[in-house]
TIVO-2410 file (N, C-alpha, C; in nm, 3 decimals):
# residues 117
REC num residu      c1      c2      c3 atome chaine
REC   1      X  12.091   2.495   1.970     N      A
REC   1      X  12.130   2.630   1.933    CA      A
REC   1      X  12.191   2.703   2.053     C      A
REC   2      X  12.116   2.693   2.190     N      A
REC   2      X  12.168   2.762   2.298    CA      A
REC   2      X  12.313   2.736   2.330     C      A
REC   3      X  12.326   2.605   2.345     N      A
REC   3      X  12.478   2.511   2.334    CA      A
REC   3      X  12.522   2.570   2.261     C      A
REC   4      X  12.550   2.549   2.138     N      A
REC   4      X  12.668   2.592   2.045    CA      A
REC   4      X  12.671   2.761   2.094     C      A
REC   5      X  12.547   2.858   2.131     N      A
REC   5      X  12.603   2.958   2.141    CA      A
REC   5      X  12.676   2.991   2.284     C      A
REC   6      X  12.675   2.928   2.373     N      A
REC   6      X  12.701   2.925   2.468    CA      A
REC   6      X  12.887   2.845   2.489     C      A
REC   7      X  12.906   2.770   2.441     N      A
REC   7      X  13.004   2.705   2.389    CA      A
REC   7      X  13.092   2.804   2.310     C      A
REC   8      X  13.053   2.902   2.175     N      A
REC   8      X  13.095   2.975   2.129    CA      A
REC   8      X  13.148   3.091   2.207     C      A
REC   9      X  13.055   3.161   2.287     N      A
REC   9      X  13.101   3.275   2.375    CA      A
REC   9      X  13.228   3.201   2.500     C      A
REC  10      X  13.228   3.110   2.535     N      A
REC  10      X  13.331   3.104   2.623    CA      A
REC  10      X  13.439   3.008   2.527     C      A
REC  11      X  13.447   3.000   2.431     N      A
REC  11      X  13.585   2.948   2.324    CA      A
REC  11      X  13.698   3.067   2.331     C      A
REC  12      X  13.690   3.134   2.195     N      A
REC  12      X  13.770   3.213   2.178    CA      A
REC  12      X  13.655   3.321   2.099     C      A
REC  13      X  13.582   3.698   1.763     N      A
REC  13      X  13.483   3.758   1.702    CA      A
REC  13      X  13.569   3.865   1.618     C      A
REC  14      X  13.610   3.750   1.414     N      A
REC  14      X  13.660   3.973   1.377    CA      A
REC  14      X  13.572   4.014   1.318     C      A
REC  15      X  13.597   4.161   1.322     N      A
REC  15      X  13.501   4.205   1.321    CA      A
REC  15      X  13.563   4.264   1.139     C      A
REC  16      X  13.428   4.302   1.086     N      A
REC  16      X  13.413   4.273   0.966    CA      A
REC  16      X  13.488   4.434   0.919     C      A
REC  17      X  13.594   4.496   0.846     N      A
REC  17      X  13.664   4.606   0.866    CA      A
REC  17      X  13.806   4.599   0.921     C      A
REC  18      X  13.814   4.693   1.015     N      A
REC  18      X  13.954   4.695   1.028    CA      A
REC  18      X  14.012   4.631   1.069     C      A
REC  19      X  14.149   4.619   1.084     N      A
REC  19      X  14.211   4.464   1.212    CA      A
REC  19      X  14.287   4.551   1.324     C      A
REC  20      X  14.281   4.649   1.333     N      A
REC  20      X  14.327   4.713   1.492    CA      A
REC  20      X  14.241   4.759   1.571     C      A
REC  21      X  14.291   4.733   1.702     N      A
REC  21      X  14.170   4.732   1.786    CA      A
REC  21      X  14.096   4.905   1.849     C      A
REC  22      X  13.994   4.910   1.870     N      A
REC  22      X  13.886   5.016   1.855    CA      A
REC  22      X  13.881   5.085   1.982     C      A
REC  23      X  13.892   5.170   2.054     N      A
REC  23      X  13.860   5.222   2.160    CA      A
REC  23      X  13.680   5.255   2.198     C      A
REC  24      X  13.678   5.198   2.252     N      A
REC  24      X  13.473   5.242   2.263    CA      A
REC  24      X  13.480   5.328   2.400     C      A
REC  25      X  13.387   5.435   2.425     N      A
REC  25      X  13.332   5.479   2.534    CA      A
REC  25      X  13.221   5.432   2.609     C      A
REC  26      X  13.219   5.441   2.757     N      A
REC  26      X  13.106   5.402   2.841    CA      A
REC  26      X  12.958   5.386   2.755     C      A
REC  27      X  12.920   5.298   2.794     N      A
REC  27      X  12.769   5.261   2.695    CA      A
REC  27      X  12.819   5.328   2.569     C      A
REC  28      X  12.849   5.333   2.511     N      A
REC  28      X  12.905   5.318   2.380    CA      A
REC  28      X  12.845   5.180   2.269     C      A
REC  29      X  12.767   5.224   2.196     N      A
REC  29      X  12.768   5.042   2.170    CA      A
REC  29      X  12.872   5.028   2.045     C      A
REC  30      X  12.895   4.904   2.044     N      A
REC  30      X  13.010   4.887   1.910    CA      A
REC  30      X  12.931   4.725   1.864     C      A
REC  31      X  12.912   4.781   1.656     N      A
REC  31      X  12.865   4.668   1.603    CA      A
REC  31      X  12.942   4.506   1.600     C      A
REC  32      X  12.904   4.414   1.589     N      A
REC  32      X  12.981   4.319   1.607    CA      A
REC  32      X  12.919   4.213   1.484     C      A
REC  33      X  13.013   4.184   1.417     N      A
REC  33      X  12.995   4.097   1.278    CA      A
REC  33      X  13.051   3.965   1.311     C      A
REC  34      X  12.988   3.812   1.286     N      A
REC  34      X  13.016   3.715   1.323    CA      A
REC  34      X  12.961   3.620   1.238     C      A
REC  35      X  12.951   3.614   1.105     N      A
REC  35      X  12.917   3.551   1.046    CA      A
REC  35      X  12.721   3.524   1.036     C      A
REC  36      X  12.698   3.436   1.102     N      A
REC  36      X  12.569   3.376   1.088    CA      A
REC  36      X  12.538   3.477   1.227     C      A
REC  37      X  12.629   3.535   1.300     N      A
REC  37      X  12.571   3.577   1.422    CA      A
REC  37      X  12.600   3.730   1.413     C      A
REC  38      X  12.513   3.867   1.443     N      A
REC  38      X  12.544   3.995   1.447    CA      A
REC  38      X  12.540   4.008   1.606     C      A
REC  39      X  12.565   4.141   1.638     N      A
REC  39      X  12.528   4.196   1.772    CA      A
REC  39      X  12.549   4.343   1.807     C      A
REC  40      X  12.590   4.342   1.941     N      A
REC  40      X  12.660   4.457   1.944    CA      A
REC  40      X  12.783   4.454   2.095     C      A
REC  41      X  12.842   4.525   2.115     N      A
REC  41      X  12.899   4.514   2.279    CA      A
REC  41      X  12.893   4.670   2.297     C      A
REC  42      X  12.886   4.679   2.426     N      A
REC  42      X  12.940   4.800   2.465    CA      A
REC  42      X  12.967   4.743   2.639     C      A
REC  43      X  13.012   4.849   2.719     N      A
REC  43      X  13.047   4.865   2.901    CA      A
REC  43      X  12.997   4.939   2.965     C      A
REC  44      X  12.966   4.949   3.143     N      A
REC  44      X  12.921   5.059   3.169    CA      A
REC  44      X  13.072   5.019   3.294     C      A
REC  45      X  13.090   5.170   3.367     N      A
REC  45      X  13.147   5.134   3.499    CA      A
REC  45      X  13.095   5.122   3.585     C      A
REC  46      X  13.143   5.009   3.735     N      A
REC  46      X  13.087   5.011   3.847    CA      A
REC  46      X  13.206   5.004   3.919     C      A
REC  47      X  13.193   5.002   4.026     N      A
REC  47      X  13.290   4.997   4.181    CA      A
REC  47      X  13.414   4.834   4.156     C      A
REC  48      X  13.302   4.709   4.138     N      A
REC  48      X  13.438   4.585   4.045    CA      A
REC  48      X  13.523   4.610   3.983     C      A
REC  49      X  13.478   4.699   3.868     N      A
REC  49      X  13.555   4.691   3.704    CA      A
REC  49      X  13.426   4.748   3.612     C      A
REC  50      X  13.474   4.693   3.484     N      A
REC  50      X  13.413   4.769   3.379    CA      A
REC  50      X  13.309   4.626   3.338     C      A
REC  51      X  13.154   4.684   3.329     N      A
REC  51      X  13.136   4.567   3.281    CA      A
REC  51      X  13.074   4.543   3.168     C      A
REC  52      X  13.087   4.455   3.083     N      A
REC  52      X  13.088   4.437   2.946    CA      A
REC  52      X  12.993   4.378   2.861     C      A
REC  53      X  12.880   4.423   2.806     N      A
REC  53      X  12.800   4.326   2.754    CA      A
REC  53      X  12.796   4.284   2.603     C      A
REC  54      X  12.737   4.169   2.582     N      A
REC  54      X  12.772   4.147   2.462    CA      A
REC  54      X  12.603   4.066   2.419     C      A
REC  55      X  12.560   4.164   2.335     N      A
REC  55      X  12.421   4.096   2.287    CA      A
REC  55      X  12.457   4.029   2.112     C      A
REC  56      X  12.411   3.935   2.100     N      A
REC  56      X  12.410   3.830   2.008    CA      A
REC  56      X  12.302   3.796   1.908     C      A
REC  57      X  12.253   3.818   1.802     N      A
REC  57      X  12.155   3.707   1.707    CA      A
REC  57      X  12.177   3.653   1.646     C      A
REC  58      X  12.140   3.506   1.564     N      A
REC  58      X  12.144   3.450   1.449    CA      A
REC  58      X  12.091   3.565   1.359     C      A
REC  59      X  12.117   3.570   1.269     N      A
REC  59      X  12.067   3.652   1.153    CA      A
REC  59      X  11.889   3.616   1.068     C      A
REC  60      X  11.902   3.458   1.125     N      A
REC  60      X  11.789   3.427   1.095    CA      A
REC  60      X  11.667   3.480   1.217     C      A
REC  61      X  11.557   3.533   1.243     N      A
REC  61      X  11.439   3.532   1.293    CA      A
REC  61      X  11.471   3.445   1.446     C      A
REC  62      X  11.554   3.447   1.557     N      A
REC  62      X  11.530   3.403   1.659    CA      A
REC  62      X  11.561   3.474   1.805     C      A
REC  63      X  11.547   3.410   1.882     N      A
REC  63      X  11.603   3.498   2.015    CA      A
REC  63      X  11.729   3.564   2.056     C      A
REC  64      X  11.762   3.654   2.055     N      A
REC  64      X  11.961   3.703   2.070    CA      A
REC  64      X  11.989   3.616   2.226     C      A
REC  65      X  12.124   3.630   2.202     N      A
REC  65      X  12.154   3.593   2.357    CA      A
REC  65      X  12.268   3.714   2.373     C      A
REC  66      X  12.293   3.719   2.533     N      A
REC  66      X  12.367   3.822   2.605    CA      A
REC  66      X  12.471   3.759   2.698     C      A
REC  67      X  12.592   3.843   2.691     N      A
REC  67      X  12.668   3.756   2.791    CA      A
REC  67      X  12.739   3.884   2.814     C      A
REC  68      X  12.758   3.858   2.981     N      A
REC  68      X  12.835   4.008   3.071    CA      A
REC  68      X  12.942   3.955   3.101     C      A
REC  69      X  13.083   4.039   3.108     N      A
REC  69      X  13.168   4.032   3.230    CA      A
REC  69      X  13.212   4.158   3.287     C      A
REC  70      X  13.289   4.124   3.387     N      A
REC  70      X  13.343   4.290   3.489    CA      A
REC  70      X  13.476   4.243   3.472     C      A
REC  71      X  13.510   4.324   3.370     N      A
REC  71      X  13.710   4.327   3.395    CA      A
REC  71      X  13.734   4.432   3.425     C      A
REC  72      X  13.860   4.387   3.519     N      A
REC  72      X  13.992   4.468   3.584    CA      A
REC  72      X  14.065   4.536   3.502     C      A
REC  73      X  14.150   4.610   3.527     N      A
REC  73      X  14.219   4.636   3.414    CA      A
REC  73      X  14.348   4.527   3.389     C      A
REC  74      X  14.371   4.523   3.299     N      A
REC  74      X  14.451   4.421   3.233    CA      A
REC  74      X  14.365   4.276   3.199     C      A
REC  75      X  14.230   4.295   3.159     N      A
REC  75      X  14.160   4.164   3.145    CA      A
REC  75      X  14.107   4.162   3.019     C      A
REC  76      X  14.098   4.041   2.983     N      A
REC  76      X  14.057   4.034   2.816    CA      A
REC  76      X  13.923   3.951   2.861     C      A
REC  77      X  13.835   3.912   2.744     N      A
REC  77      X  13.716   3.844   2.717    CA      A
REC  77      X  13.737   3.826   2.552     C      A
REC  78      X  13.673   3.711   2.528     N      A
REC  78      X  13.711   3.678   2.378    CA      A
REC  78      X  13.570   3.580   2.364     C      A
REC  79      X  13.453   3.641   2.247     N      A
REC  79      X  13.355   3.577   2.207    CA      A
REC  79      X  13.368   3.549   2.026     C      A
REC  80      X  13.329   3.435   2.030     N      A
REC  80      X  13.389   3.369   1.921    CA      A
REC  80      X  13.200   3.282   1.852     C      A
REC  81      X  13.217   3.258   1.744     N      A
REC  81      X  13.152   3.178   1.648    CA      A
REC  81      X  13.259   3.081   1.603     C      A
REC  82      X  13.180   2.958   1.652     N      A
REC  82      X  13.238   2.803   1.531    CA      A
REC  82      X  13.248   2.804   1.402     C      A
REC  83      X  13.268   2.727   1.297     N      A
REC  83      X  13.261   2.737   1.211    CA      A
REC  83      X  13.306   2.567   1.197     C      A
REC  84      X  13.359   2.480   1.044     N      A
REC  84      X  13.314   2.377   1.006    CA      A
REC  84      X  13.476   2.337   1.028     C      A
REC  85      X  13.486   2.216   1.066     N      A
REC  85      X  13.595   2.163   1.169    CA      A
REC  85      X  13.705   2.187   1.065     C      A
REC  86      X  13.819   2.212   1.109     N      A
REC  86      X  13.918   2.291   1.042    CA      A
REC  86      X  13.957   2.386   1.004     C      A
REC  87      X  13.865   2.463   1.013     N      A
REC  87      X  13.853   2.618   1.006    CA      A
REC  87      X  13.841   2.732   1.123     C      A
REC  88      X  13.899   2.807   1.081     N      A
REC  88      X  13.951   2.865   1.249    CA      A
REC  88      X  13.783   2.935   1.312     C      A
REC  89      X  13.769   2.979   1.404     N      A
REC  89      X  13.652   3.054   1.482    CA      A
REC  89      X  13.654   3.158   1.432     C      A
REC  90      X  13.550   3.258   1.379     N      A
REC  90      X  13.547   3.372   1.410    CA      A
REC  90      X  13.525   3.446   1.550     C      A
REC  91      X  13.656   3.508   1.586     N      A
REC  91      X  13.646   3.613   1.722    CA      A
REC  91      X  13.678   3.722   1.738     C      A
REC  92      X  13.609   3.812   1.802     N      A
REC  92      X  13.672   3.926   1.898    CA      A
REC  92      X  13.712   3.909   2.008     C      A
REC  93      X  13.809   3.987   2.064     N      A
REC  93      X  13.839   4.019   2.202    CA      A
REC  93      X  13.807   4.106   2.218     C      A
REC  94      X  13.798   4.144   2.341     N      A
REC  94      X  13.725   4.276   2.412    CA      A
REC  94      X  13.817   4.285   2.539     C      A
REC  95      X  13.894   4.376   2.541     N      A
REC  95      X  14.017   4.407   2.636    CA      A
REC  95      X  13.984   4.552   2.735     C      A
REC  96      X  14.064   4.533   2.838     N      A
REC  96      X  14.045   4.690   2.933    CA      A
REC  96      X  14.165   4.696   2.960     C      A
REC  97      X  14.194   4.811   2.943     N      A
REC  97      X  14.366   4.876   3.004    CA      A
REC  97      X  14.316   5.012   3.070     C      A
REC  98      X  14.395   5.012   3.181     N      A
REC  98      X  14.336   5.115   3.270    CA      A
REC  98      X  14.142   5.133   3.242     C      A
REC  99      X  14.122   5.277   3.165     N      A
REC  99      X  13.997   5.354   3.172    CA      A
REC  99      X  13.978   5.321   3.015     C      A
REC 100      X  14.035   5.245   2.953     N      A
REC 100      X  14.028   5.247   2.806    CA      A
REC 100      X  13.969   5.064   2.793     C      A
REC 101      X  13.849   5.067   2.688     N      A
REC 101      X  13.843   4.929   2.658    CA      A
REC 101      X  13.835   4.945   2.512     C      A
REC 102      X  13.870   4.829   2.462     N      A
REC 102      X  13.883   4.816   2.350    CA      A
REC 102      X  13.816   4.693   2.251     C      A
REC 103      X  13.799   4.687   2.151     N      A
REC 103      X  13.729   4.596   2.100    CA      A
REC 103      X  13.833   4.564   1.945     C      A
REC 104      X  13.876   4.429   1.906     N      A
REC 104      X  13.964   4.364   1.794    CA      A
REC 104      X  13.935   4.250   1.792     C      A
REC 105      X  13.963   4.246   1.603     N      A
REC 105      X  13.986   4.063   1.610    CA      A
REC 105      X  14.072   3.995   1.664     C      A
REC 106      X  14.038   3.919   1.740     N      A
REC 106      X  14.115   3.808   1.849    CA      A
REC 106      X  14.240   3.762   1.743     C      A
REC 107      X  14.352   3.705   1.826     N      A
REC 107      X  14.487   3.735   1.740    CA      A
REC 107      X  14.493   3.572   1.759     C      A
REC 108      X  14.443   3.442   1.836     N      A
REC 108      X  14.486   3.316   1.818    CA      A
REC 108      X  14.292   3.252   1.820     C      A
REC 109      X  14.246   3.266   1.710     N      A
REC 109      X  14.108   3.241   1.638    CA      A
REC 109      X  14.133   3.026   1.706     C      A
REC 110      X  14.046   2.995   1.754     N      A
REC 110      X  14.021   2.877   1.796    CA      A
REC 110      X  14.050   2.788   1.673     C      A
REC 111      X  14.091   2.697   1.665     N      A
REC 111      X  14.051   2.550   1.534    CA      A
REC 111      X  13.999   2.480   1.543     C      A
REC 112      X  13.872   2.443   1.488     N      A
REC 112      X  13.787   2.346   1.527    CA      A
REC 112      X  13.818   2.265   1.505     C      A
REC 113      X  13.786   2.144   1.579     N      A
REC 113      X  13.854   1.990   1.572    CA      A
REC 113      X  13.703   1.896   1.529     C      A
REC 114      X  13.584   2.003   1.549     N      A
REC 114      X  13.440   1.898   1.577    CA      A
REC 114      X  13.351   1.967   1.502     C      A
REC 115      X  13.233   1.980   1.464     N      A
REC 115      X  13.133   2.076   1.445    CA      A
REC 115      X  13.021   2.034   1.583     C      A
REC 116      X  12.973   2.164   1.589     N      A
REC 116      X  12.902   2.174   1.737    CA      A
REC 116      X  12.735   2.141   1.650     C      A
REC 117      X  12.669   2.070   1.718     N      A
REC 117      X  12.531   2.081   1.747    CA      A
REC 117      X  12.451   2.086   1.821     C      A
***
């Protein structure tokens, strides 16, 4: 389970609603829909960049997982869910331009070639 989620976050999340991307504020949290997986993201600033967290659950009864980054401006992050080989990933990107970050469904969704276990 850790694998595939771990594997998933560094692949390529839409989010369930609109398809243009969202402006969020500092700790801001923003919901995140992923199929078998919910969460949330939000950023805080520091002196690096902006940095970005992204908490994770199965929907079923288990442990979430979390994954950070510090982007620059002009930097994307893209957390994604597998899905059954041939079928594209569900993803978001999570982008920073200047003082603005943003949160959308990722525009080139991974294709699975395998199913992960």
């Amino acid at each position: 389970m850790m694998r595939t989620l771990v594997l998933a976050a560094t692949a390529a999340l839409p989010l369930i609603g609109s398809a243009h991307a969202e402006s969020v504020k500092p700790a801001q949290a923003k919901s995140l829909d992923l199929g078998p997986l919910a969460g949330v993201a939000y950023y805080t600033v520091e002196p690096r960049g902006h940095r970005v967290v992204v908490t994770l659950a199965p929907r079923a009864a288990a442990p979430a997982v979390r994954f950070e980054a510090v982007l620059a401006s002009g930097q994307s992050m893209t957390v994604s869910t597998p899905r059954q080989a041939g079928a594209a990933s569900r993803a978001v990107e999570i982008s920073r331009d200047g003082d603005t970050v943003s949160v959308r469904p990722a525009p080139d969704a991974v294709q699975e070639t395998a199913s992960l276990r």
